[in-house]
N, C-alpha and C positions, 0 to 999 in steps of 0.2 A: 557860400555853397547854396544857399536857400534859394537867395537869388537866381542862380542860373537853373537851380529846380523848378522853380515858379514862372521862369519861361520856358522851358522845355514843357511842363504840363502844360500851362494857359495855351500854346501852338496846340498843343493834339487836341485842347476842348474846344479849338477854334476850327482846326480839322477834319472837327465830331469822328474823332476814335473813342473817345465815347465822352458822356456829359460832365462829369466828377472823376474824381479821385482824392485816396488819403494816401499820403507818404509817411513813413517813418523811416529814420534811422540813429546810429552811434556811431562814431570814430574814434579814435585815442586823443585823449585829449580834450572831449568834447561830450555835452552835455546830451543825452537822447532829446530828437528833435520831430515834433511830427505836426504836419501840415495838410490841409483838406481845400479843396481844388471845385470850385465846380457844386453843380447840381447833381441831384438823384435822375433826373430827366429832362430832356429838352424841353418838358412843359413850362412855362413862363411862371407859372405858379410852384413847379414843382420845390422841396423842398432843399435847402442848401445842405452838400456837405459839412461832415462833423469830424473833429477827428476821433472819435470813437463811435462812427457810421459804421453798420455791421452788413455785412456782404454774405455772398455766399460764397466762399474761399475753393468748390472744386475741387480738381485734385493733387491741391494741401493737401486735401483729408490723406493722402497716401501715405504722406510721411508724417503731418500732425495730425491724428495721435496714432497712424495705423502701426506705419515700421518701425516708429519710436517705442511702443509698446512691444511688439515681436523683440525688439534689442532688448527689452527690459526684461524679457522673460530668458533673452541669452543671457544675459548678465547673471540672471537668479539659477543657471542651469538648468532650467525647465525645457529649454529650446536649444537644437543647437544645428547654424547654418546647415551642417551636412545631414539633419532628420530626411528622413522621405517624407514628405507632403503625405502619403495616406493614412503614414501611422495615425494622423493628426484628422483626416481626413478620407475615409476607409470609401466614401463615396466618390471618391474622385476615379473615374473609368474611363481612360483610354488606354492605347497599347502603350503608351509612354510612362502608366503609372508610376512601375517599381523605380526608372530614373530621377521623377520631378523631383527636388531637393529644396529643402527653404531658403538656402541660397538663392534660386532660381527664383521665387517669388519677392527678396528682399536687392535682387539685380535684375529683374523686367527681365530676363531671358526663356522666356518662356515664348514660343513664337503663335501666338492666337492672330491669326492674319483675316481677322474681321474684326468691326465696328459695333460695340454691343447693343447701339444707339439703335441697330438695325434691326433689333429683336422687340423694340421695344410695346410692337405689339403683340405679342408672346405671352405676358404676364410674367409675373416671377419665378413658375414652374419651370416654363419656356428656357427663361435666361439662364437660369440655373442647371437646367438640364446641357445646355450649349455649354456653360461652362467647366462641367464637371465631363464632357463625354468626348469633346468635338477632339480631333484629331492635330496633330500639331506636323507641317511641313519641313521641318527643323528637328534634330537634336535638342533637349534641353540644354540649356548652356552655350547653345556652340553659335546664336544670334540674339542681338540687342532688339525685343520688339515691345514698345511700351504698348500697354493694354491695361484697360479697369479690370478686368478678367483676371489679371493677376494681383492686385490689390487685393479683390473683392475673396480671396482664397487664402489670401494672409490672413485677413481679418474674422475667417471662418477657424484657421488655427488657435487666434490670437480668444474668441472664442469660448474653443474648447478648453484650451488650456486653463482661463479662468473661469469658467463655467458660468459665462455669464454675457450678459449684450456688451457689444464693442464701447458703447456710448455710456456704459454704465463703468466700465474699467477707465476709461479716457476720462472721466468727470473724477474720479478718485485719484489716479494717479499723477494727472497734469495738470487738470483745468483747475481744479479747484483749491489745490496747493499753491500755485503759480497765482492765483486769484485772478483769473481769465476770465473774469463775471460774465461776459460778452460772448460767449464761446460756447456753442450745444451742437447737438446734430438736430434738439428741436425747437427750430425759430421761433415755434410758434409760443412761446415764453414770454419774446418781446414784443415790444409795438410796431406795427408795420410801420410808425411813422419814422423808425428809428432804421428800419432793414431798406437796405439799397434795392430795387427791382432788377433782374439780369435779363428778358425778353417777352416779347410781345409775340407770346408762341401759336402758330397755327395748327401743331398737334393737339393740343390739351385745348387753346380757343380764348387763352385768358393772358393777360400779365403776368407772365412768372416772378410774384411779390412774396417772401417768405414762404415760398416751397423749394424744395433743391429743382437746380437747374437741370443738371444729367440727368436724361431719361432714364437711363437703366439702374440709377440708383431712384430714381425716384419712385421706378416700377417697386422693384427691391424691396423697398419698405414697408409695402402693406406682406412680406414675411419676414424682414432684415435690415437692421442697418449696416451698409456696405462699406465695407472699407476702402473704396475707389473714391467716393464725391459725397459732398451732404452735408458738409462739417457749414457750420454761419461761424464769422470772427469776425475782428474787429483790429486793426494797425495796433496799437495798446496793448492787447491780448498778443500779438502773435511778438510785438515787440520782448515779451516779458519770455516767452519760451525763445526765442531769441539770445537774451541774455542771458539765461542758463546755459546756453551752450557757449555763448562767450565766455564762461565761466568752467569751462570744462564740464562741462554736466553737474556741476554744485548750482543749486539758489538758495540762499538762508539756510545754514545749514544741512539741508536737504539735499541725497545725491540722487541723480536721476540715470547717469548713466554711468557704465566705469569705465577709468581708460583705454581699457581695450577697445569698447565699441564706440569713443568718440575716436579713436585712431580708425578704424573699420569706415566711419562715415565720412571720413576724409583720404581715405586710400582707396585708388582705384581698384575692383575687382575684377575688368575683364578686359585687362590689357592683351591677351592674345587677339581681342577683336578687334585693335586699334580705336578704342573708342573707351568713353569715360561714366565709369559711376560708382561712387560709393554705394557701403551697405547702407537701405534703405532709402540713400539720398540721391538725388543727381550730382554732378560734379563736374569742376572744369567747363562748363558748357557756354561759351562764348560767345555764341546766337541770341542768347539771352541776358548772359552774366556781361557783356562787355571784355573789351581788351583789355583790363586791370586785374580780371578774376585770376586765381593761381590755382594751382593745382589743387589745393584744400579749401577753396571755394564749394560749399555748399549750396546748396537752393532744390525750392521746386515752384513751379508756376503752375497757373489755374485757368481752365479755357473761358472762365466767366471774364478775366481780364487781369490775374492777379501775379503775384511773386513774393518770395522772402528767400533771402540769401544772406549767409554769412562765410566769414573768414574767418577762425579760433586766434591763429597766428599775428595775424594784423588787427585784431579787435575792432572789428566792421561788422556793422550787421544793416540789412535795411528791407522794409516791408512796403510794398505797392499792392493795395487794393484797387479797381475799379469794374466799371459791368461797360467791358469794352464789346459785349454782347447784345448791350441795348440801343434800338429797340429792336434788331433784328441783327444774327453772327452774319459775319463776314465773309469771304469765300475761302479767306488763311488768317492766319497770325503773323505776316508783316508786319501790322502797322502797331499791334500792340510790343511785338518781339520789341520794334524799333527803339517805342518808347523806354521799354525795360531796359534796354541795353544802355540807353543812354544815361538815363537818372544811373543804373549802376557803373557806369563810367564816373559821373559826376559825384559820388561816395567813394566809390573806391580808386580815386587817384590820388586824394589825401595820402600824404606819406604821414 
């Protein structure tokens, strides 16, 4: 299996879909395997891939540690999918208020039909004001529209409810039991020689080197950390929340979620719209997961160039890091979808 992994990457670093890459994964049977591909940049000198190179993971942060934390607070009853968003959230003002449900924010059905990327010179008042007011062209519920805007409104609940910063609950509850050592929402902890670069931005004028990539979480942060983008990890780290969930939401003793909400993260919720996603997770998604994923295929993917997907039932799990973003994004996600699809082809056909 390694093999045909190692040329499937080595083609895209030859392709320059982007410089580097770390894989990880598990199968039945098999011993967790992870592998580092490449450079941090096409500079001749730049430094080599690690497999515990820390990236900026994007929007991971939605599901680790955002909606994962929102399910840990349904588990404890503190939350519960069918809440109204303002109980939680009393600022949130449009005519849609009294409808928005937490459901709604842990299934992207909330319909923000703009780019928050486009605010970005707004400040954080700006963004926030867009997001707590702007008008929605949809029903709640009744359309699939992925948007940071709705992350960034969970992790406002998620919050309140603990009374306390997102990245202060997520270090407590995940990272640091899990022993994620490699995992913050502040890079700035590690070395940059250790943090992967994601672009050579002509917004900001500099290399995006250990600062978040998404603009609107990076506005965000001089009053928030947002729960749409921002999280840094590392293949190791995301391997290890990984295997908790191969574990049914048990690691060492330790439960992290109950089976009700890992049933929840592998059933679909919004089968009237012919289309697929678990609570807080994506699901099913083929574009990405390959023709081997089943229906209880989980994942999410990262526009810096990343992915993590698992399977409970089949005991598969596997993590692709890379900055298929550097040194400048592309005008889609073809080239990196393709890669993804295929390495999870190449894991998950293991029977």
């Amino acid at each position: 299996m390694i093999e045909k992994i190692s040329n499937r990457i080595n083609r895209a670093i030859l392709e320059r879909v982007f410089p580097g890459c770390v894989v990880g994964f598990v199968s039945p049977g098999s011993e967790q395997t992870i592998a580092a591909f490449g450079t941090h940049t096409y500079d001749l000198l730049s430094p080599s891939m690690k497999e515990d190179s820390i990236f900026d993971v994007a929007s991971i942060t939605k599901a680790i540690p955002t909606s994962s934390l929102a399910l840990q607070l349904i588990d404890k009853d503190k939350l519960h999918p069918d809440d109204r968003l303002i109980d939680y959230v009393p600022e949130f003002n449009n005519s849609s208020r009294e409808k928005v449900l937490i459901r709604h924010l842990l299934t992207q059905t909330l319909n923000y039909n703009f780019r928050l990327s486009t605010l970005k010179d707004s400040g954080p008042e700006g963004i926030l004001n867009a997001i707590l007011t702007t008008e929605f062209p949809s029903e709640p519920g009744s359309a699939f529209f992925y948007s940071n805007a709705t992350s960034i409104l969970l992790g406002m609940v998620v919050e309140k409810l603990n009374k306390e910063c997102l990245a202060v609950t997520a270090q407590r509850e995940f990272f640091d039991p899990l022993a994620m050592e490699r995992t913050s929402f502040f890079p700035e902890q590690f070395s940059k020689h250790d943090i992967v670069p994601t672009e050579i931005d002509a917004w900001r004028g500099r290399v995006i080197h250990g600062e978040i990539h998404d603009e609107s979480a990076f506005v965000l942060r001089q009053k928030m950390v947002a729960g749409s983008a921002g999280l840094f990890s590392s293949v190791p780290d995301l391997m290890r929340f990984l295997q908790m969930l191969l574990n049914n939401g048990m690691w060492q003793g330790r439960r992290y979620f109950s089976d009700n909400s890992m049933r929840r993260m592998q059933t679909n919720q919004i089968p009237w719209l012919g289309l697929y996603t678990g609570l807080g997770w994506e699901l099913n998604q083929k574009r990405y997961m390959g023709n081997y994923c089943s229906g209880q295929t989980i994942g999410k993917t990262g526009f810096t160039g990343c992915v993590c997907m698992c399977d409970v039932p089949r005991q598969t799990a596997m993590a692709l890091l890379s900055n298929y973003t550097f040194p400048a994004r592309k005008p889609d996600m073809q080239a990196i979808d393709s890669v993804r699809r295929d390495i999870a082809e190449i894991i998950f056909s293991i029977k």
